[in-house]
C-alpha positions as a Python dict, from the first residue, in 0.01 Angstrom:
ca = {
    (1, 'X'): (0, 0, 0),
    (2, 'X'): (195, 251, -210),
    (3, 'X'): (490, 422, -49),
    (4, 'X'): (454, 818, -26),
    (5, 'X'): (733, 848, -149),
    (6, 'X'): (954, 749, -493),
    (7, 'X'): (1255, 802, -330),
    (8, 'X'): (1491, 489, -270),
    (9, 'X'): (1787, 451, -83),
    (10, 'X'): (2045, 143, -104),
    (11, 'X'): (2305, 127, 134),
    (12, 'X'): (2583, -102, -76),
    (13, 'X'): (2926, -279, 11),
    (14, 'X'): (3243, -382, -196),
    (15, 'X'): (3441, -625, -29),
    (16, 'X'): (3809, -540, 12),
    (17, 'X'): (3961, -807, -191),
    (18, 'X'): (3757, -703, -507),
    (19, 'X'): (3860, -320, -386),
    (20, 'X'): (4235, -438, -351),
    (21, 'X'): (4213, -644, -667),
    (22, 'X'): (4077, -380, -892),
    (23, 'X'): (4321, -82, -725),
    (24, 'X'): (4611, -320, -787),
    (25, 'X'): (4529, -377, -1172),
    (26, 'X'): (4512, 14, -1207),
    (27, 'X'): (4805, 62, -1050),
    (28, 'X'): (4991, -204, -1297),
    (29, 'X'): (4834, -13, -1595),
    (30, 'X'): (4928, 334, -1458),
    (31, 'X'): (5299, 220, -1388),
    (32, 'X'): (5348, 81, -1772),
    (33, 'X'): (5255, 454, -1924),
    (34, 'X'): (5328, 679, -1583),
    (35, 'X'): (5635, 976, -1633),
    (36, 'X'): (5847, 1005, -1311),
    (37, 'X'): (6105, 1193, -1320),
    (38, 'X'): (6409, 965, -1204),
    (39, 'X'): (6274, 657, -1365),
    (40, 'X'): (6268, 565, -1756),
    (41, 'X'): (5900, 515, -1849),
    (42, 'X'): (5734, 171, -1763),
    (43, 'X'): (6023, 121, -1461),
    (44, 'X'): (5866, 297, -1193),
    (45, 'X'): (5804, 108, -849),
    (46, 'X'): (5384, 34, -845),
    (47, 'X'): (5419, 102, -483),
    (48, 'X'): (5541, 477, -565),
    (49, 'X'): (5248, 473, -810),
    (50, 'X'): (4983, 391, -562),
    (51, 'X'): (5127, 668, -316),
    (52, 'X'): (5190, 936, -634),
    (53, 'X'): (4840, 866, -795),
    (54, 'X'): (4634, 780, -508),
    (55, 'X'): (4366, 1007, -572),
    (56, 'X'): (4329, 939, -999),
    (57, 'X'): (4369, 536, -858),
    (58, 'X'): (4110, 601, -623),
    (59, 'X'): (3857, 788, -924),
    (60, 'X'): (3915, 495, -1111),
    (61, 'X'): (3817, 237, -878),
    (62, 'X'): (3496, 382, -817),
    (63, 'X'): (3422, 463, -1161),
    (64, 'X'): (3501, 76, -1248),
    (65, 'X'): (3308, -65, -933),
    (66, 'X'): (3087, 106, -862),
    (67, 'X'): (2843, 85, -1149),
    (68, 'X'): (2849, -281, -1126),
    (69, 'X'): (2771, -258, -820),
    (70, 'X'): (2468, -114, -808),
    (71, 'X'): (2347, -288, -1119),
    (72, 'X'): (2351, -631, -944),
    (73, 'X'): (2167, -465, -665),
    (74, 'X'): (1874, -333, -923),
    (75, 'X'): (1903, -699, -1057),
    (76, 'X'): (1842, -833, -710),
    (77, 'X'): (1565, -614, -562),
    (78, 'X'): (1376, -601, -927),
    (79, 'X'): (1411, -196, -890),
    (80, 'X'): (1378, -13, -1229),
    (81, 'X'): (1494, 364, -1160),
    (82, 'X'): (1365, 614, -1340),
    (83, 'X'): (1685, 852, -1269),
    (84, 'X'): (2032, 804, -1254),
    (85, 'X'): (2126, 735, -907),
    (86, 'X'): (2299, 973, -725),
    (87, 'X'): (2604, 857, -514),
    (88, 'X'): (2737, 979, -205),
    (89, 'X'): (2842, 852, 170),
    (90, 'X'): (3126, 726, 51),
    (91, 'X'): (3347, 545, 270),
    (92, 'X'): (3708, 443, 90),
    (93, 'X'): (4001, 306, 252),
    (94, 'X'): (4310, 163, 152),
    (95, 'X'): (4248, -187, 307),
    (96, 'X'): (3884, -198, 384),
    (97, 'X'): (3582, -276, 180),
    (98, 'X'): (3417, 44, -41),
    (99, 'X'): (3044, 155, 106),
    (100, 'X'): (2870, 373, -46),
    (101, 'X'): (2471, 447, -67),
    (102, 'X'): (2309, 488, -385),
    (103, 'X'): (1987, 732, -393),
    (104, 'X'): (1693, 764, -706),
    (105, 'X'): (1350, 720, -785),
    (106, 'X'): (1154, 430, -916),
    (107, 'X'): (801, 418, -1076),
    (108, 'X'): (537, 400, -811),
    (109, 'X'): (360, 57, -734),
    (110, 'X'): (15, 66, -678),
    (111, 'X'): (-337, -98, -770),
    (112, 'X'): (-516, -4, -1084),
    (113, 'X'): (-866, 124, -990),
    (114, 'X'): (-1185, 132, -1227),
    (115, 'X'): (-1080, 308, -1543),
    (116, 'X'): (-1356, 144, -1752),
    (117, 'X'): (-1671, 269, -1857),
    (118, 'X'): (-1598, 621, -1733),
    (119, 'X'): (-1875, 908, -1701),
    (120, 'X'): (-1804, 1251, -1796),
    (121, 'X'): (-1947, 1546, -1966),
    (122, 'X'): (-1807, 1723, -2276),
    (123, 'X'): (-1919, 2120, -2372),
    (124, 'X'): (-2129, 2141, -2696),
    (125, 'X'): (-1976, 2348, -2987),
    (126, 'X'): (-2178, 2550, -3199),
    (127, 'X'): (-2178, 2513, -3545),
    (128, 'X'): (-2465, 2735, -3695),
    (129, 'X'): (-2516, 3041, -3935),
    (130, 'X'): (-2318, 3239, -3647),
    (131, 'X'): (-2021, 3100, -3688),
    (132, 'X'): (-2041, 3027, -4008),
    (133, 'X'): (-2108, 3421, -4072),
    (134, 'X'): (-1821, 3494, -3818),
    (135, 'X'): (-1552, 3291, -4033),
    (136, 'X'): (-1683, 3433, -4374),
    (137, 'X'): (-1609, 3819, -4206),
    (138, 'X'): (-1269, 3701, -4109),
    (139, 'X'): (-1228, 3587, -4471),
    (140, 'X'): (-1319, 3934, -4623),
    (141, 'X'): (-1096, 4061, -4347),
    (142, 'X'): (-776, 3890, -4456),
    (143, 'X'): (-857, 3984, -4828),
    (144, 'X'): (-959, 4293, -4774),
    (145, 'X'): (-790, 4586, -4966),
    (146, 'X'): (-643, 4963, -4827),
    (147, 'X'): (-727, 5276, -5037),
    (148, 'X'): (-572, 5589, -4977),
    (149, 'X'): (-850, 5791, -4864),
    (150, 'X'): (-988, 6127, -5088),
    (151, 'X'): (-1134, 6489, -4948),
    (152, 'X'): (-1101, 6372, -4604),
    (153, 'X'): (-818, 6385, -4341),
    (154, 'X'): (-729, 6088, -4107),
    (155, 'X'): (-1014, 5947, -3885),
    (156, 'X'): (-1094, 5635, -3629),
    (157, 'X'): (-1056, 5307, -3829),
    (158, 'X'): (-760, 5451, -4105),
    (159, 'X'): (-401, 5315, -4138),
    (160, 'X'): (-101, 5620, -4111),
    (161, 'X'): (227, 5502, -4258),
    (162, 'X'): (445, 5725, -4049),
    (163, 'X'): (816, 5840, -4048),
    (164, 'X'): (882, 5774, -3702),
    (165, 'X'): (1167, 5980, -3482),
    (166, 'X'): (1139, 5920, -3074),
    (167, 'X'): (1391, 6093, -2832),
    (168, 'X'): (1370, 5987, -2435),
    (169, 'X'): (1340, 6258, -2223),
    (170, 'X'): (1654, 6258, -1995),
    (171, 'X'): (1855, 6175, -2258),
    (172, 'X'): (1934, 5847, -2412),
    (173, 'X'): (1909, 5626, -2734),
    (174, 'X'): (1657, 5782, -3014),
    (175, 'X'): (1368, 5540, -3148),
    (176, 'X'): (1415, 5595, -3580),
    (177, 'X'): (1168, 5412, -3785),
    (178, 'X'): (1080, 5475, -4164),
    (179, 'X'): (759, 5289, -4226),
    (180, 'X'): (535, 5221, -3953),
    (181, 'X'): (164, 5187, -3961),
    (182, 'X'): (-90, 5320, -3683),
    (183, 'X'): (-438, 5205, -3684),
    (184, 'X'): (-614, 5501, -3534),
    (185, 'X'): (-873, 5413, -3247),
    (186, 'X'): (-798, 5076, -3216),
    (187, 'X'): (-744, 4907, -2883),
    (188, 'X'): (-351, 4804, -2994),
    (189, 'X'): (-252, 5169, -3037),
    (190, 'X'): (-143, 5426, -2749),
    (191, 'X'): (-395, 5721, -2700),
    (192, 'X'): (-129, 5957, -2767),
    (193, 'X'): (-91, 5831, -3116),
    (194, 'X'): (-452, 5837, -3182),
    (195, 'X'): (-556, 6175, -3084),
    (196, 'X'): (-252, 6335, -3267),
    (197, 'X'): (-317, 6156, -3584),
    (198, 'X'): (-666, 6203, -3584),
    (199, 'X'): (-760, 6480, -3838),
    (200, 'X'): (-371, 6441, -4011),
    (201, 'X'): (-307, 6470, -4366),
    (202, 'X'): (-19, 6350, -4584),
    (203, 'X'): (288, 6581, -4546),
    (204, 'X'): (199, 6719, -4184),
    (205, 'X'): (434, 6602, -3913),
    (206, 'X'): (273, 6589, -3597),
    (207, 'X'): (518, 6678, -3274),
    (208, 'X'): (366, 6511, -2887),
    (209, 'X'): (450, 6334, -2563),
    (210, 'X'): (425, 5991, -2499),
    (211, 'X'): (492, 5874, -2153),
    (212, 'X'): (433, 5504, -2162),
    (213, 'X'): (297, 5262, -1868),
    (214, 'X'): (495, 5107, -1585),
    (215, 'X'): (377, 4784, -1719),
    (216, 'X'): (410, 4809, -2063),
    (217, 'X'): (458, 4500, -2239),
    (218, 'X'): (859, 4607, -2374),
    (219, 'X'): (1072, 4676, -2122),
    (220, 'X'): (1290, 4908, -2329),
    (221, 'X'): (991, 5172, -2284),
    (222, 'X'): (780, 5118, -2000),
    (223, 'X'): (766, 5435, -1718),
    (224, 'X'): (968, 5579, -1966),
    (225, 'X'): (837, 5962, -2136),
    (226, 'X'): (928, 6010, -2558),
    (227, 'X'): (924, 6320, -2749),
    (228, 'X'): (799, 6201, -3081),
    (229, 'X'): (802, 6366, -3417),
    (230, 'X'): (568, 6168, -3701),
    (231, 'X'): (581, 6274, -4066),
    (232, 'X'): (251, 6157, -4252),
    (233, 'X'): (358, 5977, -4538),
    (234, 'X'): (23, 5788, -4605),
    (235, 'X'): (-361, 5788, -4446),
    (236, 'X'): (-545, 5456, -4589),
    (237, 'X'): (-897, 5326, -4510),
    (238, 'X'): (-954, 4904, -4541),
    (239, 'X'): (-1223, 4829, -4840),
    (240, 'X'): (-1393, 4531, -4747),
    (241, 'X'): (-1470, 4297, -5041),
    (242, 'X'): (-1822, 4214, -5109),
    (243, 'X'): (-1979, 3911, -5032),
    (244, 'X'): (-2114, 3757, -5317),
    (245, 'X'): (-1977, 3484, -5581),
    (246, 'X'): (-1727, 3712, -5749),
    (247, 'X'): (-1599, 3738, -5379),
    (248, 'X'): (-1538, 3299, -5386),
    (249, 'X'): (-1365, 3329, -5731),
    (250, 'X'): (-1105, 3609, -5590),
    (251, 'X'): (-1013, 3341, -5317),
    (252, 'X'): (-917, 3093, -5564),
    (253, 'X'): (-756, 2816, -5349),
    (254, 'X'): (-832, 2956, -5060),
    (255, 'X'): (-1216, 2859, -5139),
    (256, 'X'): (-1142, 2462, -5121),
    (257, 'X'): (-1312, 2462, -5447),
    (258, 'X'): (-1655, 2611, -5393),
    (259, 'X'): (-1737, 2836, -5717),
    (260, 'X'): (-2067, 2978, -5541),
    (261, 'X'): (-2073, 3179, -5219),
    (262, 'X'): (-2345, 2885, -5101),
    (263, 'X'): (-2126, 2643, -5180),
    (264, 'X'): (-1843, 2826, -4987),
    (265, 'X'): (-2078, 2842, -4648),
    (266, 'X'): (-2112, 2463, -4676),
    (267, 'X'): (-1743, 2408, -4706),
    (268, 'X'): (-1715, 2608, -4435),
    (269, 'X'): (-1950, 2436, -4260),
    (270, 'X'): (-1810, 2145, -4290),
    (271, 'X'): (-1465, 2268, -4228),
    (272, 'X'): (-1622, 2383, -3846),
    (273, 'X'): (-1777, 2025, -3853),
    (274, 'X'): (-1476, 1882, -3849),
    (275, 'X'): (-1289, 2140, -3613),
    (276, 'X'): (-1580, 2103, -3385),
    (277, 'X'): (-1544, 1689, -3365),
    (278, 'X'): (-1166, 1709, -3303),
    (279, 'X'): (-1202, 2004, -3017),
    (280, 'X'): (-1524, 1745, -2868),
    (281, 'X'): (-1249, 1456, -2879),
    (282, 'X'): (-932, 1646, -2717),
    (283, 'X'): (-1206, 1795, -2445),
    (284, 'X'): (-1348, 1442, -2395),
    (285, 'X'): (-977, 1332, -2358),
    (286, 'X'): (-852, 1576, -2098),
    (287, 'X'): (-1180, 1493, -1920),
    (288, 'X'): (-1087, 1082, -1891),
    (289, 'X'): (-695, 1182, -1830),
    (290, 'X'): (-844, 1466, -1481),
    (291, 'X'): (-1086, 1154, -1424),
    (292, 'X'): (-826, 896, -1430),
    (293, 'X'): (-620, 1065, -1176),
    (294, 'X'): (-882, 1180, -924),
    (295, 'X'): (-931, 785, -898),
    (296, 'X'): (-605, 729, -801),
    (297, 'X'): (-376, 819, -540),
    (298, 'X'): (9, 726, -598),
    (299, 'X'): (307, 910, -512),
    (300, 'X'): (506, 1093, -806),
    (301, 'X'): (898, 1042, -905),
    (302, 'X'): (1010, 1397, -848),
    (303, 'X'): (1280, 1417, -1113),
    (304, 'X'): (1005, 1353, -1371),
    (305, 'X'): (786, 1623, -1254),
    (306, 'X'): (1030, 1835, -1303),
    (307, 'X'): (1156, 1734, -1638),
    (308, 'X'): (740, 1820, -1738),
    (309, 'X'): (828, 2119, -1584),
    (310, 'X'): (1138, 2181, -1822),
    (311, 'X'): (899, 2069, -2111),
    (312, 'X'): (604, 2311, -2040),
    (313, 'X'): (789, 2585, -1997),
    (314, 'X'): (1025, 2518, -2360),
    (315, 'X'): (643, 2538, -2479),
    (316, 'X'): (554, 2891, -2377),
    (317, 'X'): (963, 2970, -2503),
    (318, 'X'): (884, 2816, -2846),
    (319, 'X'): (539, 2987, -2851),
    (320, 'X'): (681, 3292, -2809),
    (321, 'X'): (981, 3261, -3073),
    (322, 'X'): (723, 3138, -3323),
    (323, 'X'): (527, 3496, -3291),
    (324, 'X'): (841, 3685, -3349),
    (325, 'X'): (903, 3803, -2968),
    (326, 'X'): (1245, 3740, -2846),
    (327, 'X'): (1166, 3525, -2473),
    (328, 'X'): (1490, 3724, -2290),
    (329, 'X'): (1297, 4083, -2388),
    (330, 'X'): (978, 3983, -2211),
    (331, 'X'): (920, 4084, -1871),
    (332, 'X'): (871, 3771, -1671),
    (333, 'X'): (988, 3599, -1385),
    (334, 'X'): (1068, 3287, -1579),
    (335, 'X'): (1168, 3097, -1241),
    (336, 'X'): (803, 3154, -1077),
    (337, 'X'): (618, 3074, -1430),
    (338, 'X'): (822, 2722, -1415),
    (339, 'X'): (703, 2681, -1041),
    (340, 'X'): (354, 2725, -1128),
    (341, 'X'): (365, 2444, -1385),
    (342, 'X'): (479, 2206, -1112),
    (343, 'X'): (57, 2107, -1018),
    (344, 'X'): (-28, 2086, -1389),
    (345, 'X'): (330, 1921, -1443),
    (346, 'X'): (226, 1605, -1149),
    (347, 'X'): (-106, 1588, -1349),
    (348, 'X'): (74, 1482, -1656),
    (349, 'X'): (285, 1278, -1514),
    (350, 'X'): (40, 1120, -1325),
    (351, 'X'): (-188, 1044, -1625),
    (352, 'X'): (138, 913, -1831),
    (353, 'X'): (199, 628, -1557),
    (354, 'X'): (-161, 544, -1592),
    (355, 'X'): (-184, 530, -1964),
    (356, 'X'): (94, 273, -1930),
    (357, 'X'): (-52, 84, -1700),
    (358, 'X'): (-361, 78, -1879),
    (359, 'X'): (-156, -31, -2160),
    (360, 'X'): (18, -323, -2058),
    (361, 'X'): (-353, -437, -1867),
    (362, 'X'): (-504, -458, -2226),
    (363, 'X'): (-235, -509, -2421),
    (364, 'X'): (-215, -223, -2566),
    (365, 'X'): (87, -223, -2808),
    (366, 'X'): (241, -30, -3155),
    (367, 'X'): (323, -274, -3423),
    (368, 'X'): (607, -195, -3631),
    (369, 'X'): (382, -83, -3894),
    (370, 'X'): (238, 184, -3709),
    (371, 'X'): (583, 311, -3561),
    (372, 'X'): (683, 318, -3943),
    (373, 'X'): (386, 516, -4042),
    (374, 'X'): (439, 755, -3789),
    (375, 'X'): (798, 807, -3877),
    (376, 'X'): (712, 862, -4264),
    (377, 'X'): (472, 1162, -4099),
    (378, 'X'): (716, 1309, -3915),
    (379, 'X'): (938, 1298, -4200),
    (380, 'X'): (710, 1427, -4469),
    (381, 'X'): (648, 1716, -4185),
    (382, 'X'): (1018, 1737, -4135),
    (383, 'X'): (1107, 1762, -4511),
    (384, 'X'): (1357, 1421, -4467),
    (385, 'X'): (1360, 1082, -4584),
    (386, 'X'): (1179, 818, -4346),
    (387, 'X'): (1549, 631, -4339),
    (388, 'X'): (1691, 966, -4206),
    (389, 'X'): (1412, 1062, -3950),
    (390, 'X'): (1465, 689, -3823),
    (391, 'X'): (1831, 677, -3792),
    (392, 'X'): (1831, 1009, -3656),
    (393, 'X'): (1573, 948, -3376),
    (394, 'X'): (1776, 616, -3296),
    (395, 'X'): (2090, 838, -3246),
    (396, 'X'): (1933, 1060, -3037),
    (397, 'X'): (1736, 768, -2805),
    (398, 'X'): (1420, 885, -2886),
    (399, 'X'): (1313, 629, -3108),
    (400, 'X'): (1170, 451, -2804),
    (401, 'X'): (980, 782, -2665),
    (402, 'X'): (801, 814, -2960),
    (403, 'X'): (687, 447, -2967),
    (404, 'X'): (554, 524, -2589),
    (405, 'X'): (360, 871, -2673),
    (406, 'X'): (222, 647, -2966),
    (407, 'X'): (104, 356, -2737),
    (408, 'X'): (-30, 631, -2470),
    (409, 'X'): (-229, 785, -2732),
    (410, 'X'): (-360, 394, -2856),
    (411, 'X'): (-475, 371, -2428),
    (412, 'X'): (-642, 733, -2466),
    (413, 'X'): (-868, 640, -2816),
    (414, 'X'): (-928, 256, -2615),
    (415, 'X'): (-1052, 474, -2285),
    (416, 'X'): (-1252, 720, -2560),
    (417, 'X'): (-1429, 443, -2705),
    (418, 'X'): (-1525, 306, -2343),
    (419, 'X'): (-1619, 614, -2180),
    (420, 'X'): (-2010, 717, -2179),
    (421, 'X'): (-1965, 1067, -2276),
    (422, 'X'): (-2295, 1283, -2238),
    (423, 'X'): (-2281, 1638, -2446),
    (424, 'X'): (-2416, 1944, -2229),
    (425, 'X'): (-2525, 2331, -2281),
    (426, 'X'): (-2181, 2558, -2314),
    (427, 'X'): (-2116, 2672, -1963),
    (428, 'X'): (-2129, 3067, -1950),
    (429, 'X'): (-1793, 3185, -1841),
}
């Protein structure tokens, strides 16, 4: 039966004579390069040396036994840690033996259960005329063009480039922008802004309040009130292309070669096809991996829960940057996002340790060839040579993480293909 905990504690013993020994060497080297003052170099008494540099004699010692030490005591107990371990108790005299305990974490032992032939239930994706309609209007969307409007003033659904000038009531730094673009009536845009703009024409500039939420999104102006003056520069409406074959031809490359509107819905088609099997396969996936670890019960190394931790949360950060949002502007409590990772976090983990497992059951393994292939992806990705990715990777000890996620996603595909997967209705949120 599994332990409930990872944790490991070895309560380890020098004896004096290899203490004495190794303290007596140290103090030979010390005395051949220590300065006393009194003494010409190399001449000094090793006795005064021991008492002078007790403490840097001491550091040395342990730094030069210690290791060892606990090595042969891995070695002898067949204990593989999965952190560093952490030294303390220390117990160092000048004729006595060194203790010490040594404290980390280990992988957890425990019995494989039944991971073959498992049952679960994926979500259907549509693929019909719907969605095939839906990604043709975000097509004419992203090409379609903005017309300054004629005989009108500004109303719901334009775009007004504005000369922007914001002062903070109570005093403070102004908010200047030259070019900035309000879509009136649309969700994004503060109500203030639309009903001032709303019946504007180029050349007006349009004087108002804004006092903005407690909880808006930038810090730099939420609960705070703005006196704004906006000078109309432009009012545009969006022309929406048609859709018809002279529509396909405008896209160019963007059509994936279709020359007929028809023949663009069936690349399209088969573009959500495809989209459709890989979101099926990485549901299916997550489905085995939650499955997997309801079945079994084994306790977790800390430490690498909360390196996921570390590694979730560098996720949302990179998200974030990505987007264009700077992560130190944003109001969150970064410290109680991380904590909330830490069930999700054990879950990974969790699944990891049973991939392996898995793994090494069925002899699962990544040739060369396939740890080469991946490699010459990541560098055609990375813009680098393969040679460069590789010695790179090696520098950096990574080399062997990537043959591991490659060999955990080799147990996931083996699982796939022995799972009985049964496709249901779309559960309604």
């Amino acid at each position: 039966m599994a332990e409930a905990t990872c944790r490991r504690e070895l309560e380890l013993e020098i004896p004096a004579e290899n203490v004495q020994k190794t303290s007596e060497k140290i103090a030979r080297d010390l005395a051949r390069v220590a300065r006393i003052p009194g003494f010409r170099p190399g001449k000094a008494p090793v006795t005064l040396i021991r008492r002078r540099f007790a403490e840097e004699i001491k550091g040395e010692v342990l730094e030069s036994l210690v290791p060892e030490r606990i090595e042969q005591a891995l070695s002898e107990k067949k204990l593989t840690p999965v952190t560093r371990p952490q030294v303390d108790k220390v117990e160092f005299t000048d004729a006595g033996p060194l203790k010490f305990r040594a404290v980390f974490e280990v992988l957890p032992e425990f019995e494989l259960g039944d991971y073959k032939n498992l049952e679960i239930e994926v979500e259907a994706i549509e693929v019909g005329d719907t969605e095939v309609n839906k990604t043709l209007e975000e097509m004419r969307e992203r090409a379609a063009a903005y017309a300054p409007v004629e005989g009108r003033t500004a109303q719901d659904g334009d775009y007004v480039q504005v000369k922007l000038m914001g002062t903070p009531a109570g005093g403070g730094d102004p908010i200047r922008a030259e070019n900035v673009v309000c879509h009136i009536g649309a969700e994004e845009t503060l109500d203030s802004f639309n009903q001032n703009l709303r019946g504007a024409s180029v050349g007006e500039t349009k004087r108002f309040e804004t006092k903005y939420p407690d909880d808006y999104p930038d810090p730099k102006l939420a609960g705070k009130t703005y006196h704004y003056a906006l000078d109309i520069r432009a009012v545009r409406e969006k022309k929406l292309p048609e859709l018809n074959d002279e529509f396909v031809k405008e896209l160019g490359e963007g059509a994936a070669g279709a020359k007929t509107l028809e023949e663009l819905r069936g690349k399209i088609r088969e573009r959500l096809n495809e989209a459709r099997d890989d979101q099926q396969k990485a549901q299916a996936r997550e489905k085995i991996l939650d499955e997997l670890v309801k079945r079994h019960d084994f306790p977790v190394p800390e430490a690498l829960i909360e390196h996921q931790m570390d590694v979730r949360l560098e996720r949302v950060v990179r998200s974030l940057a990505q987007q264009g949002v700077d992560p130190r502007a944003v109001n969150v409590d970064w410290v109680a996002m991380r904590q909330r990772q830490h069930d999700r976090a054990e879950r990974d983990v969790k699944a990891e340790i049973l991939l392996d497992r898995i793994a090494d059951a069925e002899k699962i393994e990544v040739s060369d060839e396939e740890l080469d292939k991946e490699i010459t992806s990541f560098a055609q990705r990375s813009g680098e040579s393969a040679a460069a990715v590789r010695a790179r990777l090696t520098k950096e000890g990574t080399l062997d993480r990537m043959k591991s996620k490659l060999q955990s996603d080799k147990a996931i595909d083996w699982l796939h293909h022995s799972a009985r997967i049964q496709t249901i209705a779309k559960r309604e949120k």
